[in-house]
C-alpha positions as protocol buffer text, in pm:
chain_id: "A"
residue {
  index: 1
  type: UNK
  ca { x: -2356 y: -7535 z: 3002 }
}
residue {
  index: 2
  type: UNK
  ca { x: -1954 y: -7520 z: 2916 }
}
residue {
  index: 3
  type: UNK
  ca { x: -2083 y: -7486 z: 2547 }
}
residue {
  index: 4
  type: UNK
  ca { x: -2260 y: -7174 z: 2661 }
}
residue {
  index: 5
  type: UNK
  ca { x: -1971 y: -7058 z: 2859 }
}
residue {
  index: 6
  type: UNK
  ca { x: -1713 y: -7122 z: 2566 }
}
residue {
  index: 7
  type: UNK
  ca { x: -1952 y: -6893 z: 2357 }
}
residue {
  index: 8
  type: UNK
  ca { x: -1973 y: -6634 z: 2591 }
}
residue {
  index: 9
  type: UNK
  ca { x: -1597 y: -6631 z: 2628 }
}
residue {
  index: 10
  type: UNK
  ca { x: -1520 y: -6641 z: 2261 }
}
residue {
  index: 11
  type: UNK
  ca { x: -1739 y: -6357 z: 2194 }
}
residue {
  index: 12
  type: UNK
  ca { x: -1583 y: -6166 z: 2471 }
}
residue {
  index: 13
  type: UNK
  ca { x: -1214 y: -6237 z: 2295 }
}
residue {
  index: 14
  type: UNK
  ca { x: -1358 y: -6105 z: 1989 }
}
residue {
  index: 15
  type: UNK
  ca { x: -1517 y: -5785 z: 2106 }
}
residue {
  index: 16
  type: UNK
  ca { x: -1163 y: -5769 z: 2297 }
}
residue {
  index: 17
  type: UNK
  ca { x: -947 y: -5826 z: 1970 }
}
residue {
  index: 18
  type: UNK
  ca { x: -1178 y: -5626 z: 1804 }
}
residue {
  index: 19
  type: UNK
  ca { x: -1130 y: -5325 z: 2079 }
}
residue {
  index: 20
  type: UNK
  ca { x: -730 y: -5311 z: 2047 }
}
residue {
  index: 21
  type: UNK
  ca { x: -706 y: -5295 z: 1628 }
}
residue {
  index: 22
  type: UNK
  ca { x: -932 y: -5000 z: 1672 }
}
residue {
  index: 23
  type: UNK
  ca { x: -687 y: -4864 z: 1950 }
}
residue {
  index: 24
  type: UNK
  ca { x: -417 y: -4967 z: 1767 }
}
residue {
  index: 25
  type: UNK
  ca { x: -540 y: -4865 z: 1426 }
}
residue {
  index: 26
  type: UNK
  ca { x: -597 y: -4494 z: 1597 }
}
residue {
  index: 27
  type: UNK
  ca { x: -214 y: -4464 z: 1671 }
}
residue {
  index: 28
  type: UNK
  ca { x: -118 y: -4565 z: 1320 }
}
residue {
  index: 29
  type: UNK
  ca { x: -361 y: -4310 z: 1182 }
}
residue {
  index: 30
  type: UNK
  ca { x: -254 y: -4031 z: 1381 }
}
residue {
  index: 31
  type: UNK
  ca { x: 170 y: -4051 z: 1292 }
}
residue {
  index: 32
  type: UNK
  ca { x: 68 y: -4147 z: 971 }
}
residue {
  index: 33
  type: UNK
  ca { x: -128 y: -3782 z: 962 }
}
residue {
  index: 34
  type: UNK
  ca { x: 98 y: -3640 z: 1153 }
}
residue {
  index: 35
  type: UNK
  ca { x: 420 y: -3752 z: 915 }
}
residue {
  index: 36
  type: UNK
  ca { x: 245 y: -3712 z: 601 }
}
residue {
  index: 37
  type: UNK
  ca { x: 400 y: -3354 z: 532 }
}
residue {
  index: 38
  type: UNK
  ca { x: 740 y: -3400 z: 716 }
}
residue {
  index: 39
  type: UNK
  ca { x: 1100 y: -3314 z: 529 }
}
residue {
  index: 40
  type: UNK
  ca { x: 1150 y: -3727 z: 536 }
}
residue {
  index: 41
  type: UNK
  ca { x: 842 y: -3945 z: 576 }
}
residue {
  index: 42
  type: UNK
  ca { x: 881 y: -4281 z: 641 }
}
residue {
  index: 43
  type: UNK
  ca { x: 754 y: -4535 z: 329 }
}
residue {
  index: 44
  type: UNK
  ca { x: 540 y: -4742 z: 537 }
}
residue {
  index: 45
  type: UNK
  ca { x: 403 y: -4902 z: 897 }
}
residue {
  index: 46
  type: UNK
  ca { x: 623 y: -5167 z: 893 }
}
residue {
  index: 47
  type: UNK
  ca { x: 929 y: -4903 z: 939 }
}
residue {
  index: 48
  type: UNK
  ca { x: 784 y: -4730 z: 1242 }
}
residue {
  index: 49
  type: UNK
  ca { x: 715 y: -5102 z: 1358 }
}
residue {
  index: 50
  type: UNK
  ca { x: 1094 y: -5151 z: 1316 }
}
residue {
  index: 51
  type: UNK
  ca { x: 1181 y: -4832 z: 1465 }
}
residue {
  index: 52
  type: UNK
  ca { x: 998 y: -4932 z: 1781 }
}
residue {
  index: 53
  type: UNK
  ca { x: 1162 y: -5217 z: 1780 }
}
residue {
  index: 54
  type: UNK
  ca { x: 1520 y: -5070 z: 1765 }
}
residue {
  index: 55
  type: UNK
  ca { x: 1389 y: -4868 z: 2032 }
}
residue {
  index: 56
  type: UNK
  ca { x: 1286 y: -5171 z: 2265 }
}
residue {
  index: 57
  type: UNK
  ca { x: 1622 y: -5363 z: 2182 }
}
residue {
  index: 58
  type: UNK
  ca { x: 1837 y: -5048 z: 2335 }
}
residue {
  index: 59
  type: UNK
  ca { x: 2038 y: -5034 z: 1959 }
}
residue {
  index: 60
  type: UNK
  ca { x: 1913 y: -4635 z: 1945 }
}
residue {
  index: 61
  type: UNK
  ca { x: 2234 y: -4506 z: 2091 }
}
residue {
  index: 62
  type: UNK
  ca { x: 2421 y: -4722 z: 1884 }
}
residue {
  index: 63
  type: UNK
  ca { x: 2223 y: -4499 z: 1579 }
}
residue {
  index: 64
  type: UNK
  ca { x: 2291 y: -4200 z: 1805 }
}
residue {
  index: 65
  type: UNK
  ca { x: 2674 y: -4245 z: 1785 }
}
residue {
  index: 66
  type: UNK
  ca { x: 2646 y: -4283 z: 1394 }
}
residue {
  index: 67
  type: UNK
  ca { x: 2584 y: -3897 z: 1376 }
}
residue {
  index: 68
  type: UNK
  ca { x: 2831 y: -3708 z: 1190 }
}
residue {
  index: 69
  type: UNK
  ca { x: 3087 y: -3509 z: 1313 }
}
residue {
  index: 70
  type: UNK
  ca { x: 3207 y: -3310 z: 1019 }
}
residue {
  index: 71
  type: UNK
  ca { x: 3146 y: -2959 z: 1181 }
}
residue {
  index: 72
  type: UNK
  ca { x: 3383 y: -3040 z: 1445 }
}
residue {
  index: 73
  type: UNK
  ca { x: 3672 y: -3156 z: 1251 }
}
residue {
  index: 74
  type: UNK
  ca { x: 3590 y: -2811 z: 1047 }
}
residue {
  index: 75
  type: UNK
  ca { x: 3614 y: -2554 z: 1355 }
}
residue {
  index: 76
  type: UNK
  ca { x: 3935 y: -2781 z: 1478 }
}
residue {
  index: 77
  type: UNK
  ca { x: 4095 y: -2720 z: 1095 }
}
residue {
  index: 78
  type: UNK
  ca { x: 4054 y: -2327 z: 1136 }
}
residue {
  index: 79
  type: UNK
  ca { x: 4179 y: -2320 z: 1495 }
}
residue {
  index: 80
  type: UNK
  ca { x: 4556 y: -2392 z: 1338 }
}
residue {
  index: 81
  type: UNK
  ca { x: 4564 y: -2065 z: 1164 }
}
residue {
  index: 82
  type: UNK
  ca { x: 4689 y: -1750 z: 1383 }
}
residue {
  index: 83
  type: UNK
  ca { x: 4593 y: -1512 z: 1174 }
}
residue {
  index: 84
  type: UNK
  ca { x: 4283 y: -1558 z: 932 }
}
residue {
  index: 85
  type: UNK
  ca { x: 4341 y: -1294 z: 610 }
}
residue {
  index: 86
  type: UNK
  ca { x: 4125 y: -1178 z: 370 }
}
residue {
  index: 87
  type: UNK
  ca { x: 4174 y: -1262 z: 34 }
}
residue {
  index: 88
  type: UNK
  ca { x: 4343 y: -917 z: -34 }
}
residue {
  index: 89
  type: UNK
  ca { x: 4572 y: -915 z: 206 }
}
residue {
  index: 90
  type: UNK
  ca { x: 4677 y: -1317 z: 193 }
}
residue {
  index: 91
  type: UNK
  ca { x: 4770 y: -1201 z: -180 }
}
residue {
  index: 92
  type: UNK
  ca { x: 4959 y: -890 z: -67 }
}
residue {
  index: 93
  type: UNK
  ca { x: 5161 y: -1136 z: 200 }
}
residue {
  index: 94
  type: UNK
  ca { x: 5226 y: -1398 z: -98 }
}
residue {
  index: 95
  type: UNK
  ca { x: 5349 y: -1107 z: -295 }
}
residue {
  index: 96
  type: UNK
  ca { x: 5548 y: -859 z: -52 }
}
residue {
  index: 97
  type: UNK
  ca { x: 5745 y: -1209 z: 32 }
}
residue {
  index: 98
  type: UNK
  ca { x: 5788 y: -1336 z: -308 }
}
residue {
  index: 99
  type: UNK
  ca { x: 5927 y: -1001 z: -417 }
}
residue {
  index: 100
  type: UNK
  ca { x: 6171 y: -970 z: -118 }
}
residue {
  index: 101
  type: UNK
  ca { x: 6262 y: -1282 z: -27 }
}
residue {
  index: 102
  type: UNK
  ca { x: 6266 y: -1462 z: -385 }
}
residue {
  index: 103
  type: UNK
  ca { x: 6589 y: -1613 z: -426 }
}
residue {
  index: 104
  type: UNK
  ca { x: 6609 y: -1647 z: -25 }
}
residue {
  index: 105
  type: UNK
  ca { x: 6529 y: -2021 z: 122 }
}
residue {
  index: 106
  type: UNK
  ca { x: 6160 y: -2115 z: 274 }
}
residue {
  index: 107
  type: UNK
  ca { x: 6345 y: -1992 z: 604 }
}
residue {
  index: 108
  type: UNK
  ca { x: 6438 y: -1666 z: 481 }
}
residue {
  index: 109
  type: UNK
  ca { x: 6064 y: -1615 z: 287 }
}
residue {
  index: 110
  type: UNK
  ca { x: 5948 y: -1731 z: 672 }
}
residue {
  index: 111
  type: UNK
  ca { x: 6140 y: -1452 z: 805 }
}
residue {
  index: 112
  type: UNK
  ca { x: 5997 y: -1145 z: 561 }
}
residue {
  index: 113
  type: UNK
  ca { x: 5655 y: -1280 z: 608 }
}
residue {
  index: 114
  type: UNK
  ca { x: 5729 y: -1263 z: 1007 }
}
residue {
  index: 115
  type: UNK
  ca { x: 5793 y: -885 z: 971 }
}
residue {
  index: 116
  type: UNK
  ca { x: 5483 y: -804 z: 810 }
}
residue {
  index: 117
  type: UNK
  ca { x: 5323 y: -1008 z: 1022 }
}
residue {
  index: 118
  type: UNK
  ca { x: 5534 y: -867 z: 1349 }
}
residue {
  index: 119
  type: UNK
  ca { x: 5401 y: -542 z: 1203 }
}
residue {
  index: 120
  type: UNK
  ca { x: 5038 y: -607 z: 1160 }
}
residue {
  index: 121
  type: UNK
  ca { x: 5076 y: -665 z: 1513 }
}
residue {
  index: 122
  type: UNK
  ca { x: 5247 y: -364 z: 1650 }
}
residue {
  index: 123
  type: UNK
  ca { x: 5069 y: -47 z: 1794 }
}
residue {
  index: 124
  type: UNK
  ca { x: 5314 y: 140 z: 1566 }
}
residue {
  index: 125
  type: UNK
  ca { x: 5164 y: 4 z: 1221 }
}
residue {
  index: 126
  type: UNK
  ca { x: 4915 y: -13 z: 1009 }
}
residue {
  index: 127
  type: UNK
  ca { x: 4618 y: -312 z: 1134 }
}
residue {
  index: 128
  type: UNK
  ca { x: 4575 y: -486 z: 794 }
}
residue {
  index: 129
  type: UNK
  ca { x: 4908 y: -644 z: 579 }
}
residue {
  index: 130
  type: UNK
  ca { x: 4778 y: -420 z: 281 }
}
residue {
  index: 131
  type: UNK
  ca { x: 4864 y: -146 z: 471 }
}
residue {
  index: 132
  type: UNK
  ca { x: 5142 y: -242 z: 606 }
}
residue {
  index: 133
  type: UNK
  ca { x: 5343 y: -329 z: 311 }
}
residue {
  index: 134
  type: UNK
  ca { x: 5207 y: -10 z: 119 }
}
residue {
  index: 135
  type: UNK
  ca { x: 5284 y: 232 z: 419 }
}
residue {
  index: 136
  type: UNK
  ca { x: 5438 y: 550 z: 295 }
}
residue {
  index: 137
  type: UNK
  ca { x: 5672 y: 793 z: 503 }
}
residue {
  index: 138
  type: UNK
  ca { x: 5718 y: 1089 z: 372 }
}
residue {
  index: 139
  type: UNK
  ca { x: 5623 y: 977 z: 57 }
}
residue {
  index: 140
  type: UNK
  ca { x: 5841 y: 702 z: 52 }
}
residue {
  index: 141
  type: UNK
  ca { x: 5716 y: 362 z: 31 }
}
residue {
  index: 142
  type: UNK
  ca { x: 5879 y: 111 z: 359 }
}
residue {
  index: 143
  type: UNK
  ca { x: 5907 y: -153 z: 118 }
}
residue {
  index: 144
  type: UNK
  ca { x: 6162 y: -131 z: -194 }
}
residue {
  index: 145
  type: UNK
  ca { x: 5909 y: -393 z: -428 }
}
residue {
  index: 146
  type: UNK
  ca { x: 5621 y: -116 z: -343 }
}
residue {
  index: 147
  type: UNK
  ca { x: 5867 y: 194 z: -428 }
}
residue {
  index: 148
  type: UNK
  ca { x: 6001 y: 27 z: -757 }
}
residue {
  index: 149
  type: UNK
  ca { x: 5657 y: -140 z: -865 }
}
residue {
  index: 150
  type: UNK
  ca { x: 5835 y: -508 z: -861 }
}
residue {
  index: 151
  type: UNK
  ca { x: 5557 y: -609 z: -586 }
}
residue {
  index: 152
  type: UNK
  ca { x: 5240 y: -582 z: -925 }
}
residue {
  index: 153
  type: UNK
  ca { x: 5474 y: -834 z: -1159 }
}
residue {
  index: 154
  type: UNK
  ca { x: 5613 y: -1106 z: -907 }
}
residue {
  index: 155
  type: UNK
  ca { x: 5414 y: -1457 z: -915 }
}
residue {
  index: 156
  type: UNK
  ca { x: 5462 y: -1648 z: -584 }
}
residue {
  index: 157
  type: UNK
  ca { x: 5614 y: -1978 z: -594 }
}
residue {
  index: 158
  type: UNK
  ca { x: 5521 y: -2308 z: -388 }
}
residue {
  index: 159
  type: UNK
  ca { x: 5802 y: -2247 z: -125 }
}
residue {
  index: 160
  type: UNK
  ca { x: 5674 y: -1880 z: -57 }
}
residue {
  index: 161
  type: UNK
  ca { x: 5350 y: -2025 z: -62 }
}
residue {
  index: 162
  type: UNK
  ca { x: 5487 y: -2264 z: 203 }
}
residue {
  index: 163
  type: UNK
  ca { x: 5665 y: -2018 z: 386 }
}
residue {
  index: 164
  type: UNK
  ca { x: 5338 y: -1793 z: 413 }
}
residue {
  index: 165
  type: UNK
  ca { x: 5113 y: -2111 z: 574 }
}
residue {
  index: 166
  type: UNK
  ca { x: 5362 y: -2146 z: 829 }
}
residue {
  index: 167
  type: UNK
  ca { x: 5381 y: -1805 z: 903 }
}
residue {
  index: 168
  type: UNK
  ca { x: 4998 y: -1794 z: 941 }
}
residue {
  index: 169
  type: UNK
  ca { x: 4943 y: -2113 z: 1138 }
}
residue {
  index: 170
  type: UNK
  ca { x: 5203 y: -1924 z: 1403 }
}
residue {
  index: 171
  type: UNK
  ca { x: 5527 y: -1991 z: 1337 }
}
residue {
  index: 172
  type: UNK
  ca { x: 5793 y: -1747 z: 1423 }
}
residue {
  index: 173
  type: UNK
  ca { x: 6192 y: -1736 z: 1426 }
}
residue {
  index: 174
  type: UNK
  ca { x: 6166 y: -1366 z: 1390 }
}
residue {
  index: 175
  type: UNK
  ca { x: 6257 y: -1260 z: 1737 }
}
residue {
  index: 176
  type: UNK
  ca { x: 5997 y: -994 z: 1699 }
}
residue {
  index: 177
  type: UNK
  ca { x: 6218 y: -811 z: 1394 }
}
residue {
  index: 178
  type: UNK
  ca { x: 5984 y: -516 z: 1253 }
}
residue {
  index: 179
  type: UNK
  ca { x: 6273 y: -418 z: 991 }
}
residue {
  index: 180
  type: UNK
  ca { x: 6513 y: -586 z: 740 }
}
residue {
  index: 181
  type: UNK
  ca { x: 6754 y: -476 z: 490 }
}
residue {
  index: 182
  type: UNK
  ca { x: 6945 y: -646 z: 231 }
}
residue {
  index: 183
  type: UNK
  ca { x: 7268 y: -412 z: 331 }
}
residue {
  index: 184
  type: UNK
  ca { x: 7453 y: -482 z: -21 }
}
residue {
  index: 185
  type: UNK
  ca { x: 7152 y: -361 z: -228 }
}
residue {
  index: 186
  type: UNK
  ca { x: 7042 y: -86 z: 10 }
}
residue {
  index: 187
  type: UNK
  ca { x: 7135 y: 311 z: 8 }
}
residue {
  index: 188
  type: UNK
  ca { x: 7410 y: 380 z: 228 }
}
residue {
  index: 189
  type: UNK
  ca { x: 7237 y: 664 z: 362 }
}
residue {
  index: 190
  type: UNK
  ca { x: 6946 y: 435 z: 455 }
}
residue {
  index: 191
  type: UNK
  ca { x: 7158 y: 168 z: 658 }
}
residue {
  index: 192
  type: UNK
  ca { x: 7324 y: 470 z: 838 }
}
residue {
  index: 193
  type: UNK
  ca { x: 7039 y: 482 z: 975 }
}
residue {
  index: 194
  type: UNK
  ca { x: 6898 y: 127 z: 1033 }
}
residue {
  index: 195
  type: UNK
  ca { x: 7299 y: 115 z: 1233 }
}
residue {
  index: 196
  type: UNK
  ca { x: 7187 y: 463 z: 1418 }
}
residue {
  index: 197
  type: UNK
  ca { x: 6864 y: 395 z: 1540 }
}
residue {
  index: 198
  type: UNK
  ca { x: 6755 y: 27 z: 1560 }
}
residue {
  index: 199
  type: UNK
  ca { x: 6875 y: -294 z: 1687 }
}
residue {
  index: 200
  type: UNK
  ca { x: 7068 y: -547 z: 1494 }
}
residue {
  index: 201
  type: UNK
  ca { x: 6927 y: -897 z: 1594 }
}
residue {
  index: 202
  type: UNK
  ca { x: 7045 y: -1102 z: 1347 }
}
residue {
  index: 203
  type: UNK
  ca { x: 7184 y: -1185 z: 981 }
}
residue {
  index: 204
  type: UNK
  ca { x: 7007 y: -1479 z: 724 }
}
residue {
  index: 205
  type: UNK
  ca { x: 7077 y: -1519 z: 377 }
}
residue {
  index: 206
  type: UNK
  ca { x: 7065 y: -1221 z: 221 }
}
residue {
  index: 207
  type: UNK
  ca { x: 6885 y: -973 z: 518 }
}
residue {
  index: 208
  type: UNK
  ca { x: 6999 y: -797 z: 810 }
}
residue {
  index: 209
  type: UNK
  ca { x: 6704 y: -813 z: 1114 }
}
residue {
  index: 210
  type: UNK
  ca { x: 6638 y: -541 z: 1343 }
}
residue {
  index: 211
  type: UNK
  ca { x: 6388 y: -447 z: 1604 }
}
């Protein structure tokens, strides 16, 4: 009699054993069908085994925090920059400051590339620094490099370079100056009028600022 019931209960096991590999086997088959065209399949079983098990063992947010964060570091580079130029008009700045404020200091090159920038801003300018610096009144260009053509053979140096970046990122000791003028090299007849009709703010290096 307990041989009969030890049969009976082995052969139950089996048909039990026997049930969950097909149950079992199912699963497997279907994320194996279902992964078998995905971007990044996984090589085998065994590593959806281990993933499960990762899963159980609560190290998934531990993967989680792995993630990569380059995009933010990205958007936080760009949000240092006031003013974001095209490539036209970043040269333009490089130049218009390189060809007015060349043998000035990186304070001085900060300065001209504050009035451009001072301009670009103002309802009373051009909207672009191209336009700014080659404005014409009358014919006559606002900027000496632009009337005299020095602006096309001027390379800008690493300090102007320097001088432009800060300018960019937001840094101003302008005082909101729209004008300068080197008063030594300028017409007479022009800085009669710079006296007449603007205000004098200040004097660096070589430039007179006025608003």
């Amino acid at each position: 009699m307990f041989q009969k019931y030890a049969s009976i209960m082995t052969v139950f096991s089996l048909i039990l054993a026997a049930a969950w590999f097909c149950v079992k086997g199912e699963q497997i088959n279907r994320y194996v069908a279902e992964n078998a065209f995905a971007d990044e399949p996984l090589v085998c079983v065994e590593e959806l085994l281990d993933f499960e098990k990762v899963q159980s063992s609560g190290q998934a947010g531990e993967i989680e925090s792995l993630r990569p964060v380059i995009a933010v570091n990205v958007l936080e580079k760009k949000e240092e920059y006031k003013y974001e130029l095209n490539a036209q008009d970043y040269e333009t700045l490089l130049k218009i400051v390189e060809a007015e404020a060349g043998t000035e200091d990186e304070t001085g090159k900060l300065l001209v590339a504050n009035v451009v920038l001072n301009r670009v801003n103002s309802e009373y300018f051009p909207d672009t620094v191209t336009e700014v610096v080659y404005q014409r009144e009358g014919g006559k260009a606002q900027f000496s490099p632009v009337g005299n053509g020095s602006i096309k053979r001027v390379v800008a140096s690493e300090e102007t370079a320097a001088a432009v970046e800060r300018a960019l990122k937001g840094e101003d000791i302008s005082q909101g100056a729209l004008y300068f003028a080197a008063r030594k090299a300028a017409d007479p007849k022009n800085m009669r009028w710079f006296d007449r009709c603007l205000n004098r703010l200040f004097v660096y290096g070589g430039h007179e600022f006025f608003e």
